[in-house]
N, C-alpha and C positions, 0 to 999 in steps of 0.2 A: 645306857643300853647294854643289856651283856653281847659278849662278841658271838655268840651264836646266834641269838638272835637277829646283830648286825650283817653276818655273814648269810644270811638267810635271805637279808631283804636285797644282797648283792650280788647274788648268784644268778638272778637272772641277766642284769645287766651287766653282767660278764661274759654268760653265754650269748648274750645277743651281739655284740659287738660286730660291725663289717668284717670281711673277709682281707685278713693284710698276708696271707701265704703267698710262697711263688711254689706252683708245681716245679717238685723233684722226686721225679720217677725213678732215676737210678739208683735213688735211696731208698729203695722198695726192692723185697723180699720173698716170693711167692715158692711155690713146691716148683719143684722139677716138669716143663713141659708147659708152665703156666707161663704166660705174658699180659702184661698190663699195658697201655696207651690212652692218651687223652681221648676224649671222643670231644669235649670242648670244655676248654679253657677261657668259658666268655658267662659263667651262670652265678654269678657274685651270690654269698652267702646256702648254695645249695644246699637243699634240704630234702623230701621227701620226691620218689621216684614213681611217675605212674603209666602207663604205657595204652596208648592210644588204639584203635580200630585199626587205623589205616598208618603204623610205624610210627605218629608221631610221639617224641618223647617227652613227657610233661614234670617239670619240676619247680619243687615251692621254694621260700626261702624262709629266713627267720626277719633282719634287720632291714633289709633294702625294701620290704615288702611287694614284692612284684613274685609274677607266676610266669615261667620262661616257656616256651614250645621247640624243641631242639629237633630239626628234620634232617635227616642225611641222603642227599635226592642223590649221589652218587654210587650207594649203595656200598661205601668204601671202609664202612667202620670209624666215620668219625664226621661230627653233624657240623656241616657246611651253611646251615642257617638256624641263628638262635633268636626267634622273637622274646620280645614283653608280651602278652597277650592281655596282663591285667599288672594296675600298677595301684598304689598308694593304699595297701590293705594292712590291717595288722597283723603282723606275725602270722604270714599264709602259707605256714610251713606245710600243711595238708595237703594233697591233689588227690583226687579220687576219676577212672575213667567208669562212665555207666551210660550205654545207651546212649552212645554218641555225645554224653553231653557232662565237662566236664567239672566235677564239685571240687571246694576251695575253702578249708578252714580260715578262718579268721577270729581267734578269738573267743567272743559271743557270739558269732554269727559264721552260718557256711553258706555261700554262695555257689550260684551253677553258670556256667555257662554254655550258653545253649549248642548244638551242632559242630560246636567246636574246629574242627577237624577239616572244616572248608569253608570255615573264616580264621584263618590262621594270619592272615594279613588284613582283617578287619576285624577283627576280634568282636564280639557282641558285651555290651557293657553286663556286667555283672550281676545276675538274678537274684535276691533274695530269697535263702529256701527256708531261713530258720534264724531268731534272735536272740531264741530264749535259752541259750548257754549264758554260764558264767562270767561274768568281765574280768575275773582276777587274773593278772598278766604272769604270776607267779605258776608256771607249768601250764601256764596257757595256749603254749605252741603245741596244735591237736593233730598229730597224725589219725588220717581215716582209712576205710576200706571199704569197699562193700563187701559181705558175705554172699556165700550162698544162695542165704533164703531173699538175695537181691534186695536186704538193711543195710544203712550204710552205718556202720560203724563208729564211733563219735567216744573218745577218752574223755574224762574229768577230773585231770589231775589232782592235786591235793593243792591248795594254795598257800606256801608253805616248805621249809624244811620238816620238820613235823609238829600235828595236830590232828585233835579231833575233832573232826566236822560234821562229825554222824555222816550219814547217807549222801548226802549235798555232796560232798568231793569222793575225791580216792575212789572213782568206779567205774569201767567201762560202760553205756551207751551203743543204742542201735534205734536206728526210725526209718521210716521209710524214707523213698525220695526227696519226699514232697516236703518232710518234716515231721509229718505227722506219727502219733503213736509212738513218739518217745519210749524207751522202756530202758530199765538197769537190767542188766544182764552180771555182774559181777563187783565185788567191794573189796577192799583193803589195797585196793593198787596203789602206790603212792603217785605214779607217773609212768603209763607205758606209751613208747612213742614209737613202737612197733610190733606187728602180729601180721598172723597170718592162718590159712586153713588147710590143713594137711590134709593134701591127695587123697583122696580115696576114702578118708572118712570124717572129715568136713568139719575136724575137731577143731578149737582155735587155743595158737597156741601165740603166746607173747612176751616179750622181754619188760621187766619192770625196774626200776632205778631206787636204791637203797639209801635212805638216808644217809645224811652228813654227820659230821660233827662227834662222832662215835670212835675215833680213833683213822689210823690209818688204812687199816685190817678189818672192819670192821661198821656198817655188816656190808655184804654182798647184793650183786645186781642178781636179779635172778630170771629164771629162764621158766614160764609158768605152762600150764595147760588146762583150760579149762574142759568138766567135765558136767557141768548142769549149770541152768540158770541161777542165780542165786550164790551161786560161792564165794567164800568169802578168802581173801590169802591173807590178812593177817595184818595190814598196815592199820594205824599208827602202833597196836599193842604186841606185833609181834613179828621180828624181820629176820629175812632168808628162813625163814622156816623152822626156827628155834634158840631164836634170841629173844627174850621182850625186852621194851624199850625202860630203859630206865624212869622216863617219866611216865608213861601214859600204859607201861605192862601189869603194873600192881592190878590184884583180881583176877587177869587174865593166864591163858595157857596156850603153850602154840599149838597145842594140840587140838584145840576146837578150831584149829585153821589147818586150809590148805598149802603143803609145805610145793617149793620149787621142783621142778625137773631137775634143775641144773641150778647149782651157785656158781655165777659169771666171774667172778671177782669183786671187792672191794672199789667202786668208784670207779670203775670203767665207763660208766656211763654207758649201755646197752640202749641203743636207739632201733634202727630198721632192722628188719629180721624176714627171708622170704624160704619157703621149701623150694627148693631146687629140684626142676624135673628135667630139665634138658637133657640132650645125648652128646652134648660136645664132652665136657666133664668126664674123666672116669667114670667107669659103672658104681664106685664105691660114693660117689656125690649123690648118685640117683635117691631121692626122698630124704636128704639132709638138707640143716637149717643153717644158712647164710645170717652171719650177726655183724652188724657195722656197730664199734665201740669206741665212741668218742672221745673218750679220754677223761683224765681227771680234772677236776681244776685246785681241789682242795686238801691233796695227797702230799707227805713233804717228798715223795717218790712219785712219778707218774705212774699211772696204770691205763691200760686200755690202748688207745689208737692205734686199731687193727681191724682189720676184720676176719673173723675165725668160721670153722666149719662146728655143727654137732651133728656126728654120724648117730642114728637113730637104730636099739632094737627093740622093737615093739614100741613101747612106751618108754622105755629106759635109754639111757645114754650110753654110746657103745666108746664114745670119744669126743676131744674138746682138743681142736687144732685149732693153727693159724690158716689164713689162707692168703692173708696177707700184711706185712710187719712191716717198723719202716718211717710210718709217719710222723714219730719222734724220736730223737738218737739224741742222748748226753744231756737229758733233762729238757730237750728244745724242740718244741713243735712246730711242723711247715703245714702241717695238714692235719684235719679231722676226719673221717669216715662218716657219713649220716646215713644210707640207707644203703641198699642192694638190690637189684633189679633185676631177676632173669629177662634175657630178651627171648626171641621165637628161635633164634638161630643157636641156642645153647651157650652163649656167651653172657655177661653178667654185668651190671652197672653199677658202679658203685658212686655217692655224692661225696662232695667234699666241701663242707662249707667255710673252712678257713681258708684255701687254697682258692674257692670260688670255682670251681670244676668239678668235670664228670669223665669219669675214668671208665673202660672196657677192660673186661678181663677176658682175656680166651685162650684156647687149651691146643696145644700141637702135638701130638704122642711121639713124632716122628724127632723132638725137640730135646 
């Protein structure tokens, strides 16, 4: 078996592995005025962040397979009760809140649970809303959302380091609640496992993960924006925006594709991604994009494990910071970043699935 290949079939069962980090906060790095703290240190394998009606904080995972409900009845900034609410799923790194009732990738399958919110201590078993996703476990772990037009939003990785699968993978999804009404909405994604819809004109914009095996340097996460139904950005024949791929570019041009906002970096692995509207933040945060970046696993240098700001004008990128560094020092990881979370109060959550924690970030001017 050639080693790309082999490395291809290994990569997920690398990313999945349990959570063996110890939170160290002091080894974190933030701007001036900024401060970081556990909110809890009890959510093994943290993954995707979703936020509830009524405060509660909902978070998926990848290997442990369980869905946590984190409430903080003190009101203290940091959650004093961490339920299971749903356990023995695959790879339920998805949480979605809608209408009281909260959805749950798995896989092939998203699941609801109903009222959520006030059975947090009896949790309702697990609804079936849909089965007919893909089974391949290869980028199978589906970050969702619902949009706007109140679709919940539904990724289809590539199954795969790369390949082509025609239409079948590499494409964002959207259906309604229930399931129904399936529809593609974009192609050539190889992998995004986070988006979002910017304020005020509902555009959606998402982080996508760059093949392997291409070098060090080579190519880049990229940071995308969709502008019609149907667009295409370029995977498997064409990456960051103007590279084709060695094997599968021949014929092709990146020009009949849509290029990135932004190149992320090489193997950072770009996961959760949200617009930041809050007032706690400097006014300069107000309508910039929060990127939690995982990290490398296949770089002989690491890259990524951070979480950065992109300040926004217009459509273009005015800047590409940290906002927060740290989580690897001297080739050595304690912690990964997976999503980002504005809360109501202008402060922000960040996951960590090797650490198995959920971190606050909040802002003191007077600091």
């Amino acid at each position: 078996m050639r080693l790309r290949s082999l490395l291809s079939l290994l990569a997920p069962l690398l990313l999945a592995q349990p959570a063996f980090g110890a939170v160290q906060l002091d080894k974190l790095t933030l701007p001036r005025g900024f401060h970081i703290a556990v909110y809890s240190d009890q959510v093994s394998n943290a993954r995707e962040i979703a936020l509830g009606a009524k405060g509660t904080v909902f978070v998926g995972s990848f290997g442990v397979g369980k869905v946590y409900a984190l409430t903080d009845t003190r009101h203290d900034g940091h959650a004093d009760k961490v339920r299971v609410i749903a356990s023995g799923l695959e790879m339920p790194i998805g949480v979605a809140f809608h209408d009281g009732d909260l959805y749950v990738s798995a896989v092939s399958r998203i699941y609801v649970l109903r009222d959520i919110e006030d059975h947090l201590d009896d949790p309702p078993k697990p609804e079936l809303v849909t089965d007919k996703l893909p089974t391949e476990t290869h980028h199978g772990g589906r970050f969702i959302a619902f949009g706007p037009d109140g679709k919940l939003y539904v990724p289809i990785g590539a199954p795969c380091n790369v390949c082509d699968k025609g239409k079948d993978f590499a494409k964002l999804t959207r259906m309604n609640a229930d399931g129904s009404g399936a529809q593609d909405i974009a192609y050539g994604i190889r992998n995004t496992v986070g988006f979002d819809w910017r304020p005020g004109s509902h555009q959606l914009w998402f982080t996508d993960n760059g093949r392997d095996m291409m070098g060090d340097d080579m190519p880049s996460d990229k940071l995308n924006r969709l502008s019609h139904v149907g667009e295409d950005f370029g995977f498997p024949y064409c990456h960051q925006g103007d590279t084709l791929d060695p094997e599968f570019g021949k014929g092709h041009s990146c020009k009949d594709y849509t290029p990135p906002v932004l190149k992320l970096g090489a193997h950072v692995a770009s996961l959760g991604m949200r617009f930041y509207e809050g007032k706690q933040f400097p006014a300069s945060y107000r309508g910039a994009i929060l990127i939690a970046e995982h990290g490398s696993w296949n770089r002989s240098k690491k890259s990524g494990y951070r979480v950065m700001t992109v300040q926004l004008d217009g459509n273009k990128v005015a800047s590409y910071q940290p906002l927060i560094t740290g989580f690897e020092q001297d080739e050595q990881a304690w912690g990964r970043p997976v999503d980002v979370q504005p809360l109501p109060d202008g402060s922000v959550l960040v996951s960590d699935d090797l650490a198995g924690a959920v971190y606050r970030v909040t802002y003191d001017a007077k600091d």
